[in-house]
C-alpha positions in Angstrom: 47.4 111.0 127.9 50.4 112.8 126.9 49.5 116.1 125.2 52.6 118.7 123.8 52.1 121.8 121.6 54.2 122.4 119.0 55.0 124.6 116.5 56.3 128.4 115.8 55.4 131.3 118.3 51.8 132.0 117.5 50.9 129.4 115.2 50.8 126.2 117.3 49.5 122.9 117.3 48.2 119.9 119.7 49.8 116.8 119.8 49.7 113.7 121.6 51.8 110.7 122.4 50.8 107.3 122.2 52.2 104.7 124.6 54.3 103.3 122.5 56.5 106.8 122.3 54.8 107.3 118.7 53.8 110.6 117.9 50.4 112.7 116.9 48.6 115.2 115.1 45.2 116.6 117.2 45.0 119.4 115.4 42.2 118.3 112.8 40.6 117.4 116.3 41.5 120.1 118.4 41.4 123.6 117.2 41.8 125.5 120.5 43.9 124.4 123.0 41.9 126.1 126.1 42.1 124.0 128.9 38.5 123.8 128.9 37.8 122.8 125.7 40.4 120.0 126.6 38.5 118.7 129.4 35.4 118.5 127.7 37.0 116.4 124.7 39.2 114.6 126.9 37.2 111.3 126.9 37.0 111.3 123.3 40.6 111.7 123.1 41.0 108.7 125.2 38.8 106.3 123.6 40.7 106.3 120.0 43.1 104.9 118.3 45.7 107.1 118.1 47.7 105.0 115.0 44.5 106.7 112.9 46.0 110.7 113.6 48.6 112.3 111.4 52.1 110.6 112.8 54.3 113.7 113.6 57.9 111.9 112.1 60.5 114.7 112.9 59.2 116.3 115.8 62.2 116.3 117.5 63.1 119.0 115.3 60.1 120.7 115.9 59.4 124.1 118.2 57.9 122.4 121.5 56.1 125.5 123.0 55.1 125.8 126.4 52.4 122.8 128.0 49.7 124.6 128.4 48.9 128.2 127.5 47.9 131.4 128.9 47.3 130.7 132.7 45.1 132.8 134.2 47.1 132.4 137.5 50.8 131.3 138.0 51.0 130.6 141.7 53.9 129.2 143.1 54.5 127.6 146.2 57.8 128.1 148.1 59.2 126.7 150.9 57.1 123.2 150.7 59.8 120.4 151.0 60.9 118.7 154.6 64.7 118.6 153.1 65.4 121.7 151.5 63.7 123.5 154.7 66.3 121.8 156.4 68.8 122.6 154.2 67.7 126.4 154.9 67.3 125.8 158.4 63.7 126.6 158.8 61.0 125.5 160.3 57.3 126.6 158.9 53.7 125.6 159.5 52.3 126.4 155.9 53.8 126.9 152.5 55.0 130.5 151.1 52.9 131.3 147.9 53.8 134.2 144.9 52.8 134.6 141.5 54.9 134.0 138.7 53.6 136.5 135.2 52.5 134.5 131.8 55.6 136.5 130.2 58.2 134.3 132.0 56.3 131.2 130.1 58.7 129.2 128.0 58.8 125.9 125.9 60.7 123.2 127.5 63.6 123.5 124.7 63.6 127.3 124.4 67.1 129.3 125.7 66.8 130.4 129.1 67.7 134.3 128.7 70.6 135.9 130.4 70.3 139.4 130.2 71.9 142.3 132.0 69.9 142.8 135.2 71.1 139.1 136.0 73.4 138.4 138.8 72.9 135.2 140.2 70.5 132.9 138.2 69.3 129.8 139.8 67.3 126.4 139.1 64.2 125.2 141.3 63.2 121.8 139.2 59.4 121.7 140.5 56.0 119.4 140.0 53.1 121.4 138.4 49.9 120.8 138.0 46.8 122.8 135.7 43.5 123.1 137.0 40.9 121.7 134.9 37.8 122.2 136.6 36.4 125.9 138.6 36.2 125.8 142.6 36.4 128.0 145.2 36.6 126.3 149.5 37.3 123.0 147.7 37.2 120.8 150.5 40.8 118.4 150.5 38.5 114.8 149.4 37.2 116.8 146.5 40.5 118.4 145.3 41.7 116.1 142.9 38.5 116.3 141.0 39.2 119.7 140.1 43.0 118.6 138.5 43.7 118.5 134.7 47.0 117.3 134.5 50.6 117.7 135.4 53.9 118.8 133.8 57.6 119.7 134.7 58.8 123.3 135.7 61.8 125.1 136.2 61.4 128.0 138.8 64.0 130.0 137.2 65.3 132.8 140.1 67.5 135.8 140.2 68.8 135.7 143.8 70.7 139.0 143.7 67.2 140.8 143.4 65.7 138.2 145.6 67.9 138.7 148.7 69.8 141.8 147.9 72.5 142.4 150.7 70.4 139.7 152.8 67.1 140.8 151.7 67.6 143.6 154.0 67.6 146.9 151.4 64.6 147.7 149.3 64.7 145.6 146.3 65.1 142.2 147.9 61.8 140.7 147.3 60.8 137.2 145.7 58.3 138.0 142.5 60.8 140.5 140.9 63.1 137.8 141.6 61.1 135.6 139.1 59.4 137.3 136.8 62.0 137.5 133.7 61.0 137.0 130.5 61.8 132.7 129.9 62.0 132.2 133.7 59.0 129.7 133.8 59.8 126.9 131.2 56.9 124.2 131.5 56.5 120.9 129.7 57.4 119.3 127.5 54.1 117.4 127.9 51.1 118.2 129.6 49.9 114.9 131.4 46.8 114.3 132.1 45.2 113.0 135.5 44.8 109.8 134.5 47.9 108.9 133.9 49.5 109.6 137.2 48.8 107.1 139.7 50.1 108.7 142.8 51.8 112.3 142.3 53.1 111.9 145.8 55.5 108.8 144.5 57.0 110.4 141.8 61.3 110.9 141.2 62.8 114.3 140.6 65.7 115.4 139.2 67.9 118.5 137.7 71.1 118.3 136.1 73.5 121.3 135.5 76.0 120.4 133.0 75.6 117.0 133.5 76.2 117.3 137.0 73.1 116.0 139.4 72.8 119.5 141.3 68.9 118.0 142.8 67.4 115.0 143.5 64.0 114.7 145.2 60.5 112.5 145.3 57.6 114.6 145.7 57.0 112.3 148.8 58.7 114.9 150.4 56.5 117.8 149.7 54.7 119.1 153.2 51.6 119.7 151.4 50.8 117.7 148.4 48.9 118.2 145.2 45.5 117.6 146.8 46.5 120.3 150.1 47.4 123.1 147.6 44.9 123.1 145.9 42.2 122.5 148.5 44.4 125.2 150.5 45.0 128.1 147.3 41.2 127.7 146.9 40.1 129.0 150.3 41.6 132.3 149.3 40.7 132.8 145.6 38.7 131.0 142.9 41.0 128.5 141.0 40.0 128.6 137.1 40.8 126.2 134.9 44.0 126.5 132.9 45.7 127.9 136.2 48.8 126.6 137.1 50.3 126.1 140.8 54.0 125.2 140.7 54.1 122.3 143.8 57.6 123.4 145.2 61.7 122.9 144.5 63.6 121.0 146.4 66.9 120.9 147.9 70.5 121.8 145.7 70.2 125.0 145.1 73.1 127.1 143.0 73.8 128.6 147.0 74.6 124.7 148.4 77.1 124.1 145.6 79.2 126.9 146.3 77.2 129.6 144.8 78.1 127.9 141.1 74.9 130.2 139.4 74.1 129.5 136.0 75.8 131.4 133.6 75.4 131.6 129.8 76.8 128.2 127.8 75.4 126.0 130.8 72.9 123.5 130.3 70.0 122.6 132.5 68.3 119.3 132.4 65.3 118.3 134.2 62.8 115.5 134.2 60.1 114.2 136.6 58.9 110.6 136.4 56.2 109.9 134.0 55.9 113.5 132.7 59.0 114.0 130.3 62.4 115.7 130.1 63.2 119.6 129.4 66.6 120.8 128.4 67.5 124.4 128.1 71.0 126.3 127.6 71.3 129.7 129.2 72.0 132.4 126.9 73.2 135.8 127.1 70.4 137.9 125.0 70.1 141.9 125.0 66.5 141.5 124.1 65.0 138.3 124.4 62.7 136.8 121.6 61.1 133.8 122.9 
């Protein structure tokens, strides 16, 4: 199932979309969009007839806010595709992993800020996926059953603060890098499970201005959905409603020249199966999400 919140900041709804692109009102169904009262209503969902919920008619006019609310955990997880290592010429045994704050969470539509402490902003179109079930040592066959769903991201980056003068001067580090305000817009659907067959088959690709800047299938992740998860667990408790951002491939703003986004530019971005997100950059003193 295809579920989207919707709606203005702090007054947001639950919607779903039926197969046949047709969309609907959950909120006479679902009051709180906590991912584990989702789970647990989940099969219900799935067993009716949609065409018997409120049709949402204009919703493309419509506020989409961000997938899925209030992780608990962001975690990210850098450096996880065979091409765009190769692209940075380096060779790893194991993902990088950082944490990405819920104040960078933004709706799939929403402005991507550009305020004055940015330099050199960059795109990482990514797979995420939400936890949906608590674990802790999940062993790699059982992974899966602790999944929710899926959704796109943006790993929005400043690269002056991440490698100031070559990462080499205090101030060059990765989180600061990523933790603006609007710098993690998710969505606009959260999929569920069910609906992806295999999330190691599935097309990627980000646009900036029109222009294909990346193009990737998540075949070409080093460690999968399943590995990250099974892997992340062995080091903390994964909760549901955490997120873990699979990894970016290669094209970034440094292969094309150093072209960084600047405000007026639009980024596009869709993954297979889970929607399209479309953002303009713009130049905000204070940004109001």
């Amino acid at each position: 199932m295809k579920l989207f919140r919707y709606g203005p900041k702090g007054q947001e709804k639950m919607g779903c979309v039926a197969p046949d692109g047709a969309h609907y009102d959950l909120s006479g169904i679902i009051r709180d969009h906590n991912i584990c009262n989702l789970q647990r209503q989940l099969p219900e969902l799935l067993g009716m007839d949609l065409a018997t919920l409120p049709a949402i008619h204009d919703w493309q006019s419509l506020r989409i806010a961000p997938s899925t609310m209030d992780p608990g955990k962001f975690i990210c997880v850098g450096a996880n595709s065979r091409s765009h290592n190769k692209e940075m010429g380096i060779t790893i045994d194991e993902p990088i992993f950082f944490f990405k704050p819920q104040s960078a969470l933004s709706g799939a539509f929403d402005p991507i800020p550009y305020t004055q402490m940015n330099q050199q902003l960059d795109w990482e179109g990514e797979l995420a996926i939400v936890i949906g079930k608590e674990g802790k040592n999940i062993p790699h066959k059982q992974a899966m059953e602790h999944l929710f769903g899926y959704c796109c991201f943006n790993d929005l980056s400043d690269r002056y603060w991440q490698y100031k003068n070559g990462g080499v001067e205090v101030g060059g580090q990765t989180s600061i890098a990523k933790c603006f305000d609007g710098f993690a817009p998710i969505g606009p659907y959260l999929v569920t499970a069910d609906e992806i067959e295999n999330p190691g088959n599935l097309k990627m690709e980000l646009r900036v201005n029109g222009e294909v800047r990346q193009s990737l299938n998540t075949s070409d992740y080093l460690f999968g959905v399943a590995e990250c998860i099974s892997l992340l667990s062995q080091f903390m408790t994964l909760n549901p409603g955490d997120m873990i951002a699979v990894g970016s491939g290669p094209g970034n703003a440094k292969s094309w020249g150093d072209k960084y986004l600047k405000p007026g530019d639009e980024v596009s971005f869709e993954i297979e199966g889970l929607g399209r997100q479309n953002q303009i950059v713009k130049e905000v003193s204070q940004v109001s999400l």
